[in-house]
C-alpha positions as a Markdown table, in Angstrom:
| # | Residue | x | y | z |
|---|---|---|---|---|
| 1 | Unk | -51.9 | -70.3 | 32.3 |
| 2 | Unk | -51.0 | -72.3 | 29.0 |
| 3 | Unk | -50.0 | -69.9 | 27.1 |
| 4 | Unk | -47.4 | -69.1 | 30.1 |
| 5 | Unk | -46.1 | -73.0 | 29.8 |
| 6 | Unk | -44.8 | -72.1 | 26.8 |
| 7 | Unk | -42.4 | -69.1 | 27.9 |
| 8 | Unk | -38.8 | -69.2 | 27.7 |
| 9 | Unk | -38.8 | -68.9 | 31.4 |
| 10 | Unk | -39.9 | -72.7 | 31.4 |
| 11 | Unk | -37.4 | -74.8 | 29.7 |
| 12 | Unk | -38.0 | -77.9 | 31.8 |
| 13 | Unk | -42.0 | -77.5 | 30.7 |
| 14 | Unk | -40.4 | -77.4 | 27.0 |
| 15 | Unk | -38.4 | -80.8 | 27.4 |
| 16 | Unk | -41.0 | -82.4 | 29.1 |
| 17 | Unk | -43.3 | -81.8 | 26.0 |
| 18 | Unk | -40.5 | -82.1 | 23.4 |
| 19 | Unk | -40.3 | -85.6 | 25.2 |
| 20 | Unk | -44.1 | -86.7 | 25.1 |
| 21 | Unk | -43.9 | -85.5 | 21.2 |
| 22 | Unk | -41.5 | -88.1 | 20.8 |
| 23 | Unk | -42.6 | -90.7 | 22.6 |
| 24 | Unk | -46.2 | -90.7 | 21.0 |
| 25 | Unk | -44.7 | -90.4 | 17.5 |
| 26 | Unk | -42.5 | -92.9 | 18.2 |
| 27 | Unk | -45.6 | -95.2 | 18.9 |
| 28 | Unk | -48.0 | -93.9 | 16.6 |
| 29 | Unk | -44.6 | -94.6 | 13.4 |
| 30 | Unk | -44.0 | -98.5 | 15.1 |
| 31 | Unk | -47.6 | -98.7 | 14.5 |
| 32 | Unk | -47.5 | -97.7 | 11.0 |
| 33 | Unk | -43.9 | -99.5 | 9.8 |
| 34 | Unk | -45.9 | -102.8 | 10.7 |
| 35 | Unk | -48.2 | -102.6 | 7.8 |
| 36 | Unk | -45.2 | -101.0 | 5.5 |
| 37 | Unk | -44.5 | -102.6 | 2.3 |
| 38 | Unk | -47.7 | -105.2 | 3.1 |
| 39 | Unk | -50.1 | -103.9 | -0.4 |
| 40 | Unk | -51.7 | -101.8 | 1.8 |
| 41 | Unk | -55.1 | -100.7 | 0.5 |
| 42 | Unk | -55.8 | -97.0 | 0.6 |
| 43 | Unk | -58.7 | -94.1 | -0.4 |
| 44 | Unk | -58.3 | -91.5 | -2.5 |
| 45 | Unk | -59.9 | -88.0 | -0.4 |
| 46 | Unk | -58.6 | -86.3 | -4.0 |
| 47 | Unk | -55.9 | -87.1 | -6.7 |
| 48 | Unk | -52.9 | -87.9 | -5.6 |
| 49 | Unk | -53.9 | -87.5 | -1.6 |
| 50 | Unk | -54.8 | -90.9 | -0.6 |
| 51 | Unk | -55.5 | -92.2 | 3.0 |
| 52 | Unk | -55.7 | -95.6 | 4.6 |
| 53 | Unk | -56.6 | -97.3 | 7.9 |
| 54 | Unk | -53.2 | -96.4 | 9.3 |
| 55 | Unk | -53.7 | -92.9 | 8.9 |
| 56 | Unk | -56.8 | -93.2 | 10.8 |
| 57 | Unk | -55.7 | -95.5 | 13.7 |
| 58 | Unk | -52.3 | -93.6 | 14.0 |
| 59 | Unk | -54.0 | -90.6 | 14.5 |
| 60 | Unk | -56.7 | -92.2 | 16.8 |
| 61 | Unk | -53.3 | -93.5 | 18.8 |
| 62 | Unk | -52.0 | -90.0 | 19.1 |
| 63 | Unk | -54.8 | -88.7 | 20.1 |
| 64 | Unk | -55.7 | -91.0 | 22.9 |
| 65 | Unk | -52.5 | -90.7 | 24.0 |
| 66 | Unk | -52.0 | -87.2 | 24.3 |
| 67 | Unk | -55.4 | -86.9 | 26.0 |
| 68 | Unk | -53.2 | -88.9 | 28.7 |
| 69 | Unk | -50.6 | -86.8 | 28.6 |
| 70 | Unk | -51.4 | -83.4 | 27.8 |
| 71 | Unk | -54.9 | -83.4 | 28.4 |
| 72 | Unk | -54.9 | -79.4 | 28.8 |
| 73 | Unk | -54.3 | -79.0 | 25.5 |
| 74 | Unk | -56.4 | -79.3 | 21.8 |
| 75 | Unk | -55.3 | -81.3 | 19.2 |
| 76 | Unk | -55.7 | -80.8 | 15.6 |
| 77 | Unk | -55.3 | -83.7 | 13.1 |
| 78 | Unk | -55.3 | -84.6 | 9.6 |
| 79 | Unk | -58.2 | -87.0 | 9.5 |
| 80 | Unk | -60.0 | -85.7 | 12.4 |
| 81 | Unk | -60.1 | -82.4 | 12.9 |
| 82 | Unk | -60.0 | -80.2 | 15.7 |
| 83 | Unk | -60.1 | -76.7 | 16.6 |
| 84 | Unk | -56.7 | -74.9 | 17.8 |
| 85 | Unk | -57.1 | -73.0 | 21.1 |
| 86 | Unk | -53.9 | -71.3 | 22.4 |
| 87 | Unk | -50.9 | -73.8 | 22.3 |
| 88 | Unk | -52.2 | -76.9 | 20.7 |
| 89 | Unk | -51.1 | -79.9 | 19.3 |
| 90 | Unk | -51.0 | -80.8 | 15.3 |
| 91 | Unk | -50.4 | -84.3 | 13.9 |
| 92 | Unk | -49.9 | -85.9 | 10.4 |
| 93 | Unk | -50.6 | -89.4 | 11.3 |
| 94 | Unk | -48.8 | -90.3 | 8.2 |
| 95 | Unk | -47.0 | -87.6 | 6.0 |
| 96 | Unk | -46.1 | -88.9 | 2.7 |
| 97 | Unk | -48.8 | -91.2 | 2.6 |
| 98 | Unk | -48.7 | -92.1 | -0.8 |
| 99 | Unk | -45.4 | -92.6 | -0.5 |
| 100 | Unk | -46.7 | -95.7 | 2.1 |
| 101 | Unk | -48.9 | -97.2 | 0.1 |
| 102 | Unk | -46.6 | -97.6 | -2.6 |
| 103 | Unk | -43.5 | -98.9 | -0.6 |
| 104 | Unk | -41.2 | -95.6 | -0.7 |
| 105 | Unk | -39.7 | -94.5 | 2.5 |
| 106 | Unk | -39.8 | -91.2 | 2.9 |
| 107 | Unk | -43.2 | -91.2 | 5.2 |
| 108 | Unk | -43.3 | -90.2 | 8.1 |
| 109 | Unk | -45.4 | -89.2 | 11.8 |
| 110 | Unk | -45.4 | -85.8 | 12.3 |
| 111 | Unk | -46.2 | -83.9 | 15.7 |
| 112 | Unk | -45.6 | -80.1 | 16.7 |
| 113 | Unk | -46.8 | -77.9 | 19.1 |
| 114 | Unk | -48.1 | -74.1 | 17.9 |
| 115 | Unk | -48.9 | -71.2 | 20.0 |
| 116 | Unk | -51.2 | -69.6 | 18.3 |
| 117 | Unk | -48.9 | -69.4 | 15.0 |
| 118 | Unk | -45.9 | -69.6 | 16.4 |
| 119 | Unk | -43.8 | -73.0 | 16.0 |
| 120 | Unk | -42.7 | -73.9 | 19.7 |
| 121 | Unk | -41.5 | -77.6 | 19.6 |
| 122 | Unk | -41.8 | -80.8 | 17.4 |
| 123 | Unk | -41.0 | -84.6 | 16.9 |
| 124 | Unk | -41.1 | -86.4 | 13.1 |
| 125 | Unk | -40.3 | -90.3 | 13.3 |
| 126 | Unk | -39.3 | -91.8 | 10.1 |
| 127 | Unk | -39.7 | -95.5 | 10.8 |
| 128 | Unk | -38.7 | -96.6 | 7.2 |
| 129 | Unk | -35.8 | -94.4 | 7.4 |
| 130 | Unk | -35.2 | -95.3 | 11.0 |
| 131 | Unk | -34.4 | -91.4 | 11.9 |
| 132 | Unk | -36.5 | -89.4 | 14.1 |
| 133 | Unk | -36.1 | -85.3 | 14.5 |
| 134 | Unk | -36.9 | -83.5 | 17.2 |
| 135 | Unk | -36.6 | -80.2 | 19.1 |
| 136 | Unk | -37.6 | -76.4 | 20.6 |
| 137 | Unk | -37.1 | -73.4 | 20.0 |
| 138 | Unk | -34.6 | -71.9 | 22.0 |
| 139 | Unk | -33.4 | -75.4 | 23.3 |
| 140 | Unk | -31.8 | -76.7 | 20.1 |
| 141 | Unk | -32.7 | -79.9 | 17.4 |
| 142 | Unk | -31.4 | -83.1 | 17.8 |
| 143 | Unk | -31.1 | -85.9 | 14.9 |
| 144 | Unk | -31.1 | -89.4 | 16.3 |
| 145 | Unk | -30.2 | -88.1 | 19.5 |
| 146 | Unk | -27.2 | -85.9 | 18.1 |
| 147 | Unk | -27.6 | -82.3 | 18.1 |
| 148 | Unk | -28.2 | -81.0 | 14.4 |
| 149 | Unk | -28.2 | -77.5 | 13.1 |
| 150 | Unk | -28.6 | -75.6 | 9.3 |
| 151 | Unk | -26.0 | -75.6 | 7.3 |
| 152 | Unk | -23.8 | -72.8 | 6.2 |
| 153 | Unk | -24.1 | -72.6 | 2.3 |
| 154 | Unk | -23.5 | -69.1 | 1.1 |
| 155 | Unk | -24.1 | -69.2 | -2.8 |
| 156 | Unk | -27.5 | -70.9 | -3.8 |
| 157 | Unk | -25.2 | -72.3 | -6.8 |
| 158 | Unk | -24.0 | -74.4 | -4.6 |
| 159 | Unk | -27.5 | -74.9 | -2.6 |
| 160 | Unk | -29.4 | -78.3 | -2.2 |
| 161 | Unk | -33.1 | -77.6 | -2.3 |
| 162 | Unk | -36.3 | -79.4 | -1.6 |
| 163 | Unk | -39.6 | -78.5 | -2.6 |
| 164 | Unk | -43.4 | -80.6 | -3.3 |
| 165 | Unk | -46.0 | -80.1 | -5.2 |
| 166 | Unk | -49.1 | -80.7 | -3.0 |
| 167 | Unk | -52.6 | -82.2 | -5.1 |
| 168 | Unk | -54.2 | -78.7 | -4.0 |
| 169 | Unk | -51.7 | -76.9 | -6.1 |
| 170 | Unk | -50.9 | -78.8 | -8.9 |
| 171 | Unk | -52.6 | -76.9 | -12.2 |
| 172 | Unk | -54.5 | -74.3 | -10.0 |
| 173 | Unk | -52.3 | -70.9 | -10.9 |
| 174 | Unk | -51.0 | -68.7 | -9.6 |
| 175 | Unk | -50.2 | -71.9 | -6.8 |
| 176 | Unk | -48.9 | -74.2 | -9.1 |
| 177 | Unk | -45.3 | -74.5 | -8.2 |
| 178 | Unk | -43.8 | -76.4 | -11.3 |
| 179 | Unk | -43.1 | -72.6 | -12.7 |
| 180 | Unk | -40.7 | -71.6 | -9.5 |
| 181 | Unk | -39.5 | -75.4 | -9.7 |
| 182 | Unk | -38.3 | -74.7 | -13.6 |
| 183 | Unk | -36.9 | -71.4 | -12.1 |
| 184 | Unk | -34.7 | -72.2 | -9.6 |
| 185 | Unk | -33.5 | -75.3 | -10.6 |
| 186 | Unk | -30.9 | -74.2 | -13.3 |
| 187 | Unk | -29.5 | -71.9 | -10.5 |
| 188 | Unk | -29.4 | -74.1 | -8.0 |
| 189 | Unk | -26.9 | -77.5 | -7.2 |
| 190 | Unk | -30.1 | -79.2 | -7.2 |
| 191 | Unk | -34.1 | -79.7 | -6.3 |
| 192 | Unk | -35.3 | -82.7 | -4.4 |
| 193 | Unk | -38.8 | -84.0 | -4.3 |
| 194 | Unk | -39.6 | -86.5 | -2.0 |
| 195 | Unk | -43.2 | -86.6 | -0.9 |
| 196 | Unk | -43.1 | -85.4 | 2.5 |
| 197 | Unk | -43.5 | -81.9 | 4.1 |
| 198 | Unk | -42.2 | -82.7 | 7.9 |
| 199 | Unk | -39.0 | -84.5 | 6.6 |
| 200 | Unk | -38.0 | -81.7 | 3.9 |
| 201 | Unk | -38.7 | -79.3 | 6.7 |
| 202 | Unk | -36.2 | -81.2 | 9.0 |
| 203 | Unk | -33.4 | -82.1 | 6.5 |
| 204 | Unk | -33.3 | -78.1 | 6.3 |
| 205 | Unk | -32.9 | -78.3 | 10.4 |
| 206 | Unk | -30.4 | -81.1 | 10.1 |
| 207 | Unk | -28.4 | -79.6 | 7.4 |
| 208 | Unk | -29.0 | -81.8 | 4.4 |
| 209 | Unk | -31.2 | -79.3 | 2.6 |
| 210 | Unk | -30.1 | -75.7 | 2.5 |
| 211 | Unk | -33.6 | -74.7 | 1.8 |
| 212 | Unk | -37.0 | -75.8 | 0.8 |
| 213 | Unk | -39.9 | -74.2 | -0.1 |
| 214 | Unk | -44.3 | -75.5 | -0.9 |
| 215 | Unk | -46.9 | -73.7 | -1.3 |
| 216 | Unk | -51.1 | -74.9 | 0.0 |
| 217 | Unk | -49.2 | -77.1 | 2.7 |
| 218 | Unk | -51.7 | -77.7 | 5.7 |
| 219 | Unk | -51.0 | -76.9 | 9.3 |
| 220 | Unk | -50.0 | -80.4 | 10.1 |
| 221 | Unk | -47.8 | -80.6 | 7.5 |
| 222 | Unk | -45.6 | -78.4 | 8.5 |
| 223 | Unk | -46.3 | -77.6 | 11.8 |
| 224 | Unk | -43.5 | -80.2 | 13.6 |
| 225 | Unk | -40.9 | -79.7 | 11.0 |
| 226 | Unk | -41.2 | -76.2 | 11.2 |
| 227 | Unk | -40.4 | -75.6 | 14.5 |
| 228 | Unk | -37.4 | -78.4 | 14.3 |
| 229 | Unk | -35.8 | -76.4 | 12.0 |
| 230 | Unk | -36.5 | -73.1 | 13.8 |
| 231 | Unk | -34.5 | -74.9 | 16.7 |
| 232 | Unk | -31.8 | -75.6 | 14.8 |
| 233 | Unk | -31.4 | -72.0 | 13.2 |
| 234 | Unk | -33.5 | -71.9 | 10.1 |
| 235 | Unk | -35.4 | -68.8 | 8.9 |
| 236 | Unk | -39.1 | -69.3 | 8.0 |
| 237 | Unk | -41.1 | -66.9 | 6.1 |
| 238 | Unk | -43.8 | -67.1 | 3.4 |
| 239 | Unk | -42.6 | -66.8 | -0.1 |
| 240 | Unk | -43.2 | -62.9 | 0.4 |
| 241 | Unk | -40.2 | -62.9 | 2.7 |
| 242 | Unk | -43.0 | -61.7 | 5.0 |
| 243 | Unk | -43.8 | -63.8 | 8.9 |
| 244 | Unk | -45.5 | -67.2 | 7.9 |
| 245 | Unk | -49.0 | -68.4 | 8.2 |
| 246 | Unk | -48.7 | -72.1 | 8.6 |
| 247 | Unk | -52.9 | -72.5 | 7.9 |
| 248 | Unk | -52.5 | -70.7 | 4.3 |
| 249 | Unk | -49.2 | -72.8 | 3.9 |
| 250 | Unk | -47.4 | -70.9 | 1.8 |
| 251 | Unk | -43.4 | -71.4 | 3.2 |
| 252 | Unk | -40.4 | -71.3 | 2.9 |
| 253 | Unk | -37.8 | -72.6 | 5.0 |
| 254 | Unk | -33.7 | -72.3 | 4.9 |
| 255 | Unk | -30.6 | -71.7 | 6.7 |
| 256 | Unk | -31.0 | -67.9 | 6.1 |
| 257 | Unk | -27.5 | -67.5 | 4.3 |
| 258 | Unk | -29.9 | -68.6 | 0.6 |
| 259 | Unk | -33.4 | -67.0 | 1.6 |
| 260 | Unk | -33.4 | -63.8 | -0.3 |
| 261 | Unk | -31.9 | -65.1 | -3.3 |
| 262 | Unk | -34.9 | -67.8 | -3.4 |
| 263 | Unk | -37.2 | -65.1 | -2.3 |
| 264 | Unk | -36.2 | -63.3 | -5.6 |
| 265 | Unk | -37.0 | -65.8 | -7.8 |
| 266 | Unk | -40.4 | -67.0 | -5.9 |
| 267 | Unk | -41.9 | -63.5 | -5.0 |
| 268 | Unk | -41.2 | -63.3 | -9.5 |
C-alpha cells in the first residue's frame, strides 16, 4: 500500500507530501536561524564534522512532526538514526553545520523522501539565505515558489561546478577528492565549495551549478537535493556513470548536457 502512494498515478499524494516536506523544514530552519550567528557551542563527532544542540532538537522537531503527519512512514536522521522501510523519510537537521557554528550561510534543513533508492520528492530551507527548494519527480522544482529547472550549458569550459570534500574522505585514497578537484578545475569555468550537500544538489536543479559532484556523502545528505534536482531535469549517477547508491554516496549530479565529460575525468 505505500509503496503504491508513491506511483505516478497519484500526483495529488505527491503534492500533499512535497507540501508537509516543506512545512516541517520550514519549521525545523526558523528553529535553527534563531540561534544563527549567537557563538553557538558545538561537538566534534570527527574532524571537521561537528554537531550542536540545534542539530539535535531540529531533528527531534522533524521527527515529532512527521510522526503527526506521515505517521505511516520511517524516518531516518542524521543524529538519530533509523531504519528505512519502503518509502521513508531522511533529514539533515542541519547540513553545513560547520558552516553554522561559524557564522557562514550556506546551512541548511534538508528533507527527502526515497523509495527504496529511488529519490521521489524533497524540500531544503536555507534560512540564512532565505531560499527554500522544493519538488517531485515528475511534478517539477520550484525555487522560492518559482518553477526552476537545469541549465543548458553544453561545453564544460564554460561549466560552473560544485563539489565538497566530506571529513570521511579527506586523505583516505582512492576517496579523496582533492585529485579530481585539481583535475577538473583547469577545464572547467569554475569549482565552488560551499559546505553543504542539499544546496549544491539544488543549485544544480535551479540552474546555478551545471554540475556537482562528492564522494562518502550519507543518505541524508543528499537524499532531498537529489530528488529536487531530478525534478527539475538533472541526471544522477555515481561517478561510474553507472545508477546511484545514495547510502555509498558516491554522486554525481548535472544537467546531463556536462555528465560524460566529468565522468571522463572522475571515472580517471
Amino acid at each position: 500500500m505505500l509503496r503504491a502512494l508513491m506511483t505516478p498515478e497519484t500526483p495529488e499524494r505527491l503534492d500533499q507530501l512535497t507540501r508537509i516536506a516543506l512545512e516541517v523544514a520550514e519549521e525545523a530552519a526558523a528553529h535553527v536561524m534563531r540561534a544563527y550567528r549567537t557563538s553557538v557551542r558545538a561537538s566534534e563527532k570527527a574532524r571537521s564534522d561537528l554537531v550542536t544542540r540545534y542539530d539535535l532538537e531540529s531533528e527531534q522537531l522533524i521527527r515529532a512532526r512527521l510522526r503527526e503527519l506521515t505517521p505511516e512512514l520511517p524516518v531516518v536522521g542524521e543524529e538519530e538514526g533509523g531504519r528505512a522501510d519502503g518509502p521513508t523519510w531522511f533529514c539533515d537537521p542541519i547540513d553545513g553545520t560547520t558552516n553554522f557554528v561559524h557564522g557562514h550561510p550556506f546551512f541548511c534543513v534538508s528533507l527527502g523522501l526515497l523509495d527504496g533508492s529511488r529519490p521521489v520528492l524533497g524540500a531544503v530551507v536555507a534560512p540564512a539565505l532565505d531560499v527554500r527548494w522544493y519538488g517531485a519527480v515528475g511534478r517539477g522544482a520550484f525555487r522560492n515558489g518559482s518553477p526552476c529547472k537545469v541549465s543548458d550549458t553544453r561545453a564544460l569550459a564554460d561549466a560552473l561546478l560544485a563539489t565538497g570534500f566530506h571529513p570521511r574522505s579527506q586523505g583516505s585514497p582512492p576517496h579523496d577528492n582533492v585529485g579530481s578537484f585539481a583535475t577538473i578545475l583547469p577545464v572547467s569555468r569554475g569549482i565552488r565549495r560551499c559546505g553543504s550537500a542539499a544546496i549544491d544538489a539544488c543549485m544544480v536543479a535551479d540552474g546555478t551549478y551545471d554540475a556537482y559532484w562528492e564522494r562518502l556523502l550519507n543518505t541524508w545528505d543528499v537524499a532531498g537535493g537529489a530528488a529536487i534536482a531530478l525534478a527539475a531535469g538533472a541526471r544522477l549517477s555515481d561517478l561510474q556513470g553507472q545508477d546511484a547508491d545514495l547510502s555509498i554516496g558516491h554522486v554525481l549530479l548535472s544537467n546531463g548536457h556536462v555528465h560524460e565529460a566529468l565522468l571522463a575525468l572522475l571515472s580517471s
